[in-house]
C-alpha positions, 0 to 999 in steps of 0.5 A, spaced: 739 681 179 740 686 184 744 692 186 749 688 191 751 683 187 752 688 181 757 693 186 760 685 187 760 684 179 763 690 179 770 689 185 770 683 182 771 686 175 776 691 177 780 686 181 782 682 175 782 687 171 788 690 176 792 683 177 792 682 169 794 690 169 800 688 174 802 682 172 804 684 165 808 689 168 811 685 172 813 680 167 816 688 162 824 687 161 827 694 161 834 695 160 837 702 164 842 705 161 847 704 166 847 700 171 850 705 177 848 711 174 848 716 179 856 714 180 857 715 174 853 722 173 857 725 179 863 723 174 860 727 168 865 733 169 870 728 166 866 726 161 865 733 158 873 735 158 874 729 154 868 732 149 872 738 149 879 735 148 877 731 143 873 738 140 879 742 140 882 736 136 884 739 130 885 732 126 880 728 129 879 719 128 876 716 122 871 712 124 869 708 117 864 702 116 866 696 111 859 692 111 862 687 106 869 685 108 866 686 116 870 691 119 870 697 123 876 702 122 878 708 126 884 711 123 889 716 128 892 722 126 900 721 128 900 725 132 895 723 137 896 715 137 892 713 144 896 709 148 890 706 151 883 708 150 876 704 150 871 702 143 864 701 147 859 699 141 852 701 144 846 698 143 841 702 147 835 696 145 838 691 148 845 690 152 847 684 151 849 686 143 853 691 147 860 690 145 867 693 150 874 693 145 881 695 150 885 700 145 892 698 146 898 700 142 899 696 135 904 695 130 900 699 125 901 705 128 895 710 127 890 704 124 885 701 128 881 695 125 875 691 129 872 685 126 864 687 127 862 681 122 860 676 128 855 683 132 848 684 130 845 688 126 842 694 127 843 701 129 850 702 135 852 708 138 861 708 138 863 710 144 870 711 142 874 714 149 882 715 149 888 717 152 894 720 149 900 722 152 898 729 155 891 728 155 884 724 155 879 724 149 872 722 148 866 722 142 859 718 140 859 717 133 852 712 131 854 707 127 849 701 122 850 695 121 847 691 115 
């Protein structure tokens, strides 16, 4: 065999080599964190003065986990029952587990309980965001579920 048809050996090669590479990654799955995530950036002001409020809190929620009975309880303080909020369950490997709860005003009063009996197992970031009567509140709490 002679040099040209070891330099054609070789393009061939890279070729397929190169196709298979391309391929495989254009058959990855990837999962952005947002799906419109430049709107959301420019919001992210807002985000940090909810941080702050919810800082400035001097009784903050409890967020507690009951893998036996399969819920999640949040319990309020009585003076900073929402009047309306969100509980995101973030699941950062896959967002079809992903889990989007309104708060709306209960008969309980300050105690919130969400059946979690039915989600995936693994690891979830809470996103808990509400609003009270004078101001808004937001904070991330990682949370297991077995």
């Amino acid at each position: 065999m002679n040099w040209g048809h070891k330099i054609i050996l070789a393009f061939v090669f890279f070729i397929l080599i190169m196709g298979t590479l391309v391929t495989v990654a254009m058959k990855q799955d990837f999962h952005l964190v947002e799906e419109e995530y430049y709107k959301e950036e420019l919001a992210y002001q807002g985000v940090i003065d909810k941080v702050e409020n919810y800082n400035s809190l001097s009784v903050k929620p409890e967020i507690s986990v009951n893998d036996e009975e399969g819920v999640l309880v949040v319990e309020f303080d009585e003076n900073n029952i929402p009047e309306e909020g969100l509980v995101h369950f973030f699941r950062a490997d896959n967002p079809a587990h992903d889990r989007k709860i309104n708060l709306v005003k209960n008969e309980r009063g300050s105690s919130y309980v969400f059946d979690i009996s039915l989600m995936e197992k693994g690891k979830y970031l809470l996103k808990l965001n509400w609003k009270d009567s004078s101001k808004e509140y937001y904070t991330e709490k990682p949370i297991y579920l077995q």
